[in-house]
C-alpha positions, -999 to 999 in steps of 0.1 A, spaced: 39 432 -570 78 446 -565 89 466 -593 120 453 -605 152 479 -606 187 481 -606 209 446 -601 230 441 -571 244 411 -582 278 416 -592 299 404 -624 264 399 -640 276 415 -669 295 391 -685 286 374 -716 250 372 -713 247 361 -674 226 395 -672 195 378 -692 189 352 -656 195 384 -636 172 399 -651 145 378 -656 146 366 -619 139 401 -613 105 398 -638 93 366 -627 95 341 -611 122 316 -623 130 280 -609 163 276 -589 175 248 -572 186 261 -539 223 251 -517 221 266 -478 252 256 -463 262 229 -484 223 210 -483 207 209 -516 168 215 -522 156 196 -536 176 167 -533 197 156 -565 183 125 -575 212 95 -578 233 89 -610 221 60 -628 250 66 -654 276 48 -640 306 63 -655 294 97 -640 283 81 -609 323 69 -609 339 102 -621 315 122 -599 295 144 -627 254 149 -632 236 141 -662 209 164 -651 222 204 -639 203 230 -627 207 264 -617 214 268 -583 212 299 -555 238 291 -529 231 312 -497 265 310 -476 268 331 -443 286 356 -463 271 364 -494 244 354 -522 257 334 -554 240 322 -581 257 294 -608 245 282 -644 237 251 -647 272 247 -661 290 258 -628 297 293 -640 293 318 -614 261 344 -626 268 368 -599 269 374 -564 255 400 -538 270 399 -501 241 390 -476 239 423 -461 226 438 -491 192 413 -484 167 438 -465 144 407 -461 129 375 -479 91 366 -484 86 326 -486 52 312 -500 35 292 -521 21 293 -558 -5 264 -578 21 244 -604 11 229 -639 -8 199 -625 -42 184 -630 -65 178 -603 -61 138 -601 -26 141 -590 -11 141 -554 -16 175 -539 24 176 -531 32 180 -565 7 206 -571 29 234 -552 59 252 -558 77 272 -527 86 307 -537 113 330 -522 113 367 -530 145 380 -522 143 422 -518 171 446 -513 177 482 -520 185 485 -558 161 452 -570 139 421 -561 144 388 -570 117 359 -574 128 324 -574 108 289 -571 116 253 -565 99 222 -562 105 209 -527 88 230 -498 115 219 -478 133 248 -489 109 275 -469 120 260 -431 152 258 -443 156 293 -454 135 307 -426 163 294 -402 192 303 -421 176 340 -421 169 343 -389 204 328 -382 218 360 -401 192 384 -386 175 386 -418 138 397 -415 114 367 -432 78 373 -442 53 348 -446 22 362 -454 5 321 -462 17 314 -427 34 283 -441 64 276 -415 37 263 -390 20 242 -413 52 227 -429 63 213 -393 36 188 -396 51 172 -425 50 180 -459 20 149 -469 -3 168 -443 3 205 -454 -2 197 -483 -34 184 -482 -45 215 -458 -27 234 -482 -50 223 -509 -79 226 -492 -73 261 -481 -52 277 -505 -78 304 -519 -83 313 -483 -50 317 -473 -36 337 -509 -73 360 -512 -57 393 -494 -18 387 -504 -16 391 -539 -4 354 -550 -27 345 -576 -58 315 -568 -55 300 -600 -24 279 -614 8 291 -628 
């Protein structure tokens, strides 16, 4: 497991934005994720009408937004958390972990992606609930030359589709996780 250290994030001192620093760097916390401008997972539609007409959410969610530049990550309320520039990434490890589910339901919803972000002065451990994220982040890394590990070897499987992975997924998850340190059992 990465030992978390120092923050890199920048004004993450500011009125208690330190305390989702740093428990991202503790465990793993969800975040929706924004890659040039795409959303994972998807926001669902506004059934409020008003807001659907004056363009809010009812729903919000914590969001890491990965820009060719730098690293940001915003409160559910919009307020900027803190920010690292992108060259302070030394590389990102995408996999998979068991959700809260019981055995009965579709295998889909039974994993979270993860996306351990390390640099020099701390690590960072996100999830979200579309797996969509991991090709999505693998090509926007290797667009900025920024190594990728991917030690459940899920980019190949994920370009069959998401219903087919995660059926293999499934069936050979405590293969895949029993020499990389992700835990067999649900989270």
């Amino acid at each position: 497991m990465f030992k978390p250290m120092t923050s890199v994030f920048a004004n993450h001192q500011i009125a208690g934005h330190y305390r989702a620093i740093d428990r991202a760097q503790k465990c793993i916390v969800p975040f929706h994720f924004e890659i040039q401008g795409q959303e994972y997972p998807k926001p669902e539609p506004e059934r409020n009408w008003l807001r659907r007409l004056s363009g809010t959410r009812s729903e919000k969610y914590a969001i890491v937004e990965l820009t060719p530049r730098q690293v940001v990550l915003w409160s559910p309320e919009g307020r900027n958390l803190g920010e690292m520039p992108l060259s302070a990434v030394q590389r990102i490890q995408i996999g998979a972990i068991r959700w809260h589910v019981s055995q009965g339901l579709d295998p889909r919803h039974a994993f979270r992606a993860t996306i351990f972000v390390l640099t020099d002065t701390g690590n960072y451990y996100f999830a979200n609930s579309d797996m969509e994220v991991l090709p999505a982040i693998f090509k926007f890394a290797h667009e900025h030359g920024i190594p990728v590990e991917d030690p459940l070897r899920l980019i190949p499987l994920l370009k069959l589709g998401w219903k087919v992975a995660a059926l293999t997924l499934h069936e050979t998850y405590s293969q895949l996780v029993a020499h990389t340190g992700y835990p067999d059992d649900k989270v």
